[in-house]
C-alpha positions in Angstrom: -5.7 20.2 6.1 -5.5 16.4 4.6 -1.9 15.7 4.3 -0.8 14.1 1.0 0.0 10.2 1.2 3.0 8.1 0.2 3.2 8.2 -3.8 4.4 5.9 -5.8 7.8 8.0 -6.4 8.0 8.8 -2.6 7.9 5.0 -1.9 10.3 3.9 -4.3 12.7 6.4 -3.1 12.9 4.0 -0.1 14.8 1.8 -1.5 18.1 1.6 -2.9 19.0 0.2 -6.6 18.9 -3.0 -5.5 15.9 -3.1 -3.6 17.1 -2.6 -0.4 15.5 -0.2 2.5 17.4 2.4 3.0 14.9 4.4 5.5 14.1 3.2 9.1 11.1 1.1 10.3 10.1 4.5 12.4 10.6 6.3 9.5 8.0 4.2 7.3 5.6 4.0 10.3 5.2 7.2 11.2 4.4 8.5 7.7 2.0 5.8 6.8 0.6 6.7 10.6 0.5 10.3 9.8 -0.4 10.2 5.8 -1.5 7.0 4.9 -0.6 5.0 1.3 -1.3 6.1 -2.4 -3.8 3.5 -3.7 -1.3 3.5 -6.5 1.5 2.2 -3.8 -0.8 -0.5 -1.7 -0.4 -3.6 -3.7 3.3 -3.6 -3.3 3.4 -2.3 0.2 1.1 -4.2 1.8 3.5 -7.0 1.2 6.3 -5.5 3.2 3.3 -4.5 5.8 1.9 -8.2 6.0 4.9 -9.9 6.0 4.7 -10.9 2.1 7.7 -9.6 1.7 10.7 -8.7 4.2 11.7 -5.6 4.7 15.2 -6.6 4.8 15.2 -8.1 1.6 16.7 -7.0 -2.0 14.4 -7.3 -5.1 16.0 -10.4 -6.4 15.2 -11.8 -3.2 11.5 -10.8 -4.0 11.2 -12.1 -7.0 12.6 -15.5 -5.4 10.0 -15.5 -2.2 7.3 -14.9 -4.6 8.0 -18.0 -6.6 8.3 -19.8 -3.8 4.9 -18.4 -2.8 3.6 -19.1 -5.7 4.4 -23.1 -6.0 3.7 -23.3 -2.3 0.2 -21.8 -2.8 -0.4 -24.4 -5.8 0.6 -27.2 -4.0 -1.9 -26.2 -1.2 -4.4 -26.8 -3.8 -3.5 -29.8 -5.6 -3.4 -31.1 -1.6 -6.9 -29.9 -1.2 -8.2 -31.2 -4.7 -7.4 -34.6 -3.1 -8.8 -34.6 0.3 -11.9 -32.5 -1.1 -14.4 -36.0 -1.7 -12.8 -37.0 2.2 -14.2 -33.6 3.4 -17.4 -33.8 2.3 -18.1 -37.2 3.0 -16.0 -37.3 6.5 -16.6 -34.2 7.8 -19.8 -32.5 8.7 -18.3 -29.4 10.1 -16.6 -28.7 6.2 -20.0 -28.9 4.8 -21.5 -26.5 7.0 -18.6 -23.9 6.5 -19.2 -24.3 2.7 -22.5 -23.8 3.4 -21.7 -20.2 5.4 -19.5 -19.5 3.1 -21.7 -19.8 0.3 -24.5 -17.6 2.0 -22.2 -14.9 2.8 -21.1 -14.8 -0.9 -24.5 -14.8 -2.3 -25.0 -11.4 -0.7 -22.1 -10.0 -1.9 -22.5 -7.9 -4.5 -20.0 -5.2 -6.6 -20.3 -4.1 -9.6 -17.9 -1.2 -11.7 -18.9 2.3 -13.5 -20.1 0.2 -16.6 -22.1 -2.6 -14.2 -19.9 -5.3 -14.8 -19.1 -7.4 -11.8 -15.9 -7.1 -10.3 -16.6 -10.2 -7.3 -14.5 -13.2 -8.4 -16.5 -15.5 -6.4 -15.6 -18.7 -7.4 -12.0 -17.3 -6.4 -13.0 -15.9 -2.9 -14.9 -19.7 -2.0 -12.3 -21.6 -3.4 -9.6 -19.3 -0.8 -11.9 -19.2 2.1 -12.2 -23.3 2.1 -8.8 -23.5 1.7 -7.8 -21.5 4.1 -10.6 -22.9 6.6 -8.6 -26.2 6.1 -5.3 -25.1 6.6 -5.6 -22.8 9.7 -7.1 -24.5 12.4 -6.8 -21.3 14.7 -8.6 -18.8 12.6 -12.0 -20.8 12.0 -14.3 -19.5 9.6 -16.0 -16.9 10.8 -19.2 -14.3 8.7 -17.0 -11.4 7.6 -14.1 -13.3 6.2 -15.8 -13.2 2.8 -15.9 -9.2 2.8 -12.1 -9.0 3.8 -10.9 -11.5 1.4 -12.9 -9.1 -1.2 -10.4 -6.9 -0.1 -7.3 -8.5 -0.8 -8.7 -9.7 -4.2 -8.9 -5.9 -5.1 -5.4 -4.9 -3.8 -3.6 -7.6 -5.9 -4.0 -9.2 -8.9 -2.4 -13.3 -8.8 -4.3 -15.8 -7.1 -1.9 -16.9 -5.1 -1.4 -13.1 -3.7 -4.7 -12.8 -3.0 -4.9 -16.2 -0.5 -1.2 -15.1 1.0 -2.0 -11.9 1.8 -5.1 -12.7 3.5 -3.3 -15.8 5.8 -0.8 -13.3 6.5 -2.9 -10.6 7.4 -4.9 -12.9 10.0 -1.8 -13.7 11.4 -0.6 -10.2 12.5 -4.4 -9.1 13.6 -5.8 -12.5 14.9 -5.6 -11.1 18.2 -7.9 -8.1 16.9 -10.5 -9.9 14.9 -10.7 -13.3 15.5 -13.8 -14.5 17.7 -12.0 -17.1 19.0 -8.8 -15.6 19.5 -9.1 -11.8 20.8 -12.4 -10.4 20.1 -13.1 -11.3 23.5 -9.6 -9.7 25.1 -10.7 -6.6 22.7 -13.9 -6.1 24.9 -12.8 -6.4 28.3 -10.3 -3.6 27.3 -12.3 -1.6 25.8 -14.5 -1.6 28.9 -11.1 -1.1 31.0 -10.5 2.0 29.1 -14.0 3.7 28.8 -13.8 3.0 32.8 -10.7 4.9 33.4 -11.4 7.5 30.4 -15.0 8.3 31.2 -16.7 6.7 34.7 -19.5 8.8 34.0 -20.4 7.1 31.0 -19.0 4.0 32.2 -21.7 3.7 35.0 -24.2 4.6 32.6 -23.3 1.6 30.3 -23.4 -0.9 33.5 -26.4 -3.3 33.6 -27.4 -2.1 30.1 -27.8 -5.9 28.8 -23.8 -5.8 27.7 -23.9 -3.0 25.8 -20.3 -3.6 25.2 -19.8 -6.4 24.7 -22.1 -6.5 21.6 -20.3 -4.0 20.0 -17.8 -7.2 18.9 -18.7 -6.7 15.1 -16.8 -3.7 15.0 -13.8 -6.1 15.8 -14.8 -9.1 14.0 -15.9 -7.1 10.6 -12.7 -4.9 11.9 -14.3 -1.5 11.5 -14.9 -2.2 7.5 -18.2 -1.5 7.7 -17.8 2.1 9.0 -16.2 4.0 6.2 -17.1 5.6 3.3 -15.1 3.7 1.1 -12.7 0.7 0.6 -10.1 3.5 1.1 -10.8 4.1 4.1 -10.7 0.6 5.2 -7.5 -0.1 3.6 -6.1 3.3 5.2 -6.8 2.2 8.9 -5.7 -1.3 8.4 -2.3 -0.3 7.6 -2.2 2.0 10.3 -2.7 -1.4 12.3 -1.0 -3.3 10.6 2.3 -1.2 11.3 1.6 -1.5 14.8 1.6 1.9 15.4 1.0 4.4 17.6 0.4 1.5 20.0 -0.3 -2.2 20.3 -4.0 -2.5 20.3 -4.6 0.5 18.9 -8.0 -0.9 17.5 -9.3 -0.8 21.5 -8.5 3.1 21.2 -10.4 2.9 17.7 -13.3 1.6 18.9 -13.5 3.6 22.2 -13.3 7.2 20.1 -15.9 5.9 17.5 -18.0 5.1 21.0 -17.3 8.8 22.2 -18.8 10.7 19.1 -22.4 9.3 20.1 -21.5 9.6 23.9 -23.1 13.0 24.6 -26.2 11.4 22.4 -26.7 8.6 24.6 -26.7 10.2 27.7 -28.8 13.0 26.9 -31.3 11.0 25.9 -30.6 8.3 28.8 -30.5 5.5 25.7 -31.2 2.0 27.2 -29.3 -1.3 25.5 -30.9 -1.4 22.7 -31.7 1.8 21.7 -27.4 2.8 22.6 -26.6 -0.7 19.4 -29.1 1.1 17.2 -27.0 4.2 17.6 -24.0 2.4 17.0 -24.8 0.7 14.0 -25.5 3.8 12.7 -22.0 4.9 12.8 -21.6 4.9 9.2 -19.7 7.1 6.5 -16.7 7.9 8.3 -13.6 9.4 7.0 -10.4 7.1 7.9 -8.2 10.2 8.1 -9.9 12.1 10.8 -11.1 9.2 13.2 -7.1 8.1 13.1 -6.4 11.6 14.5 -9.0 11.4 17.2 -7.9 8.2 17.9 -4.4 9.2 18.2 -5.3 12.4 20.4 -7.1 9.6 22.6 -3.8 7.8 22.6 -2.2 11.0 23.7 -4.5 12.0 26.8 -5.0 8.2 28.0 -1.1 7.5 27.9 -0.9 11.0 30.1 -3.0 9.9 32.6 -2.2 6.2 32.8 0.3 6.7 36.0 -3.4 7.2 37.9 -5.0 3.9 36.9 -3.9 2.3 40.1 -6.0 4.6 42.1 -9.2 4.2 40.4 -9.3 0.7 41.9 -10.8 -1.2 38.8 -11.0 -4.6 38.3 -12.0 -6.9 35.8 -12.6 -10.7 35.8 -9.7 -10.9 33.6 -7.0 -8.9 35.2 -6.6 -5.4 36.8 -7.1 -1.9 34.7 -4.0 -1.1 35.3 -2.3 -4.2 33.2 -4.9 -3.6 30.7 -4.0 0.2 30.0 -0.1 -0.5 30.5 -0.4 -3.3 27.2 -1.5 -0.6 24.9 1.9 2.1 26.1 4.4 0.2 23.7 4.5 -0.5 19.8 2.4 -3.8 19.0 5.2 -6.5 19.8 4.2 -8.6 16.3 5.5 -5.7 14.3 8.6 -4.8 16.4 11.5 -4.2 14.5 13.4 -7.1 15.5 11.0 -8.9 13.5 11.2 -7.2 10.0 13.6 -10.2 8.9 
């Protein structure tokens, strides 16, 4: 039975008059974990979850760190109305990001009940060059475009929209990000389908890295799974909490990997035919693969005292490392960070 989420009324009972939290980080985690978010409670929480916002602070403090944000997030752009005509004339790699950018936008399209659009384009362009420019670490890369869309859904300000977003790379860069930890995603992933399931494991080997082209699931970061933007939002606060573990979207991908399993080697799939299979793993419910992910969590953290006599190795460390990183809450969210 689908258990209800936080309301509106439930999440302002966490807090005191004056804004303060007056439940615990565990407390908060666990629910959202367990329950998930109203929709009618995301575009004030998801500023405590992405960092907006701390969860230490009072609402006049709010009110202050959103001005802040706000000026901050103008000045950005005055800064990049200037150096714009150096960009394009300068730098050849800005003009080809423009020129992604503008692609990927072209074929995004939304529209409401009554077919009006609901895709503030010029807005999403004008924050994905901005924030190319400004973060040098998280380049541009195709998929941005759809989870900026998100953002611009959740909240309604401009300058919410683009902090947000920054924010929300920061915490799950080493998730999503190709050149960050897309790469560190997939080597664990094929740690843990070793250790979980060998069977399956030695079916995947030699199968022109099957697993390793699985990396859209991490760079699109599973939004193209669900059966709604829901959904999405529902696993990427469960992520964004850092909970039940760090890495947790490893687990994620490895129990998505499972439901076609039995599929795959029935029918002794090759490479190709076990991606098409896989990209057809569409229309899921957020809800129940969070469980199953969590009752994955649950049997690989009993087990995990046996990784170091399976012997595996990988080019970039032992198994053993590999499953003991995912046994502890994700060290970005930890509560001595909430400041």
């Amino acid at each position: 039975m689908k258990k209800m989420p936080i309301d509106k009324a439930e999440w302002e009972g966490y807090f005191d008059e004056s804004g303060h939290l007056v439940k615990s980080w565990d407390f908060i985690s666990s629910n959202i974990l367990d329950r998930g978010l109203d929709p009618a409670v995301r575009s004030e929480a998801w500023k405590f979850l992405t960092g907006y916002y701390s969860w230490r602070s009072s609402h006049d403090e709010r009110l202050t760190v959103d001005s802040v944000r706000r000026k901050s997030y103008q000045a950005l752009c005055n800064m990049y109305d200037k150096i714009q005509p150096l960009l394009e004339t300068e730098h050849r790699d800005f003009m080809q990001v423009r020129s992604f950018i503008n692609s990927d936008l072209q074929r995004l399209y939304l529209r409401d009940a009554q077919g009006y659009a609901i895709v503030d384009k010029k807005q999403l362009e004008k924050i994905l060059l901005l924030s190319y420019v400004c973060n040098t670490d998280a380049e541009y890369q195709q998929g941005f475009h759809e989870m900026l869309l998100l953002f611009q859904l959740l909240v309604e300000k401009e300058h919410e929209v683009y902090w947000l977003f920054q924010f929300f790379l920061q915490k799950t860069e080493h998730s999503c990000v190709v050149n960050i930890g897309v790469g560190k995603n997939l080597i664990m992933l094929k740690a843990v389908i070793a250790f979980m399931d060998p069977i399956f494991a030695k079916h995947l080997e030699g199968k022109s890295r099957v697993v390793q082209s699985l990396f859209p699931w991490f760079c699109l970061f599973f939004q193209q799974v669900f059966k709604s933007f829901d959904d999405v939002w529902r696993l990427w606060e469960v992520f964004l909490m850092g909970m039940p573990c760090r890495n947790f979207q490893v687990i994620v991908a490895y129990t998505m990997l499972q439901s076609v399993r039995d599929q795959i080697l029935h029918e002794n799939m090759d490479g190709d035919d076990i991606l098409m299979v896989c990209g057809n793993i569409i229309d899921l419910d957020a809800d129940e693969l969070i469980s199953k992910a969590c009752s994955t969590y649950k049997l690989l953290m009993e087990h995990k005292d046996k990784v170091t006599d399976r012997g595996l190795c990988w080019q970039n460390g032992s198994a053993g490392r590999i499953i003991s990183s995912m046994s502890y809450p994700a060290p970005f969210l930890h509560r001595s960070q909430m400041s």
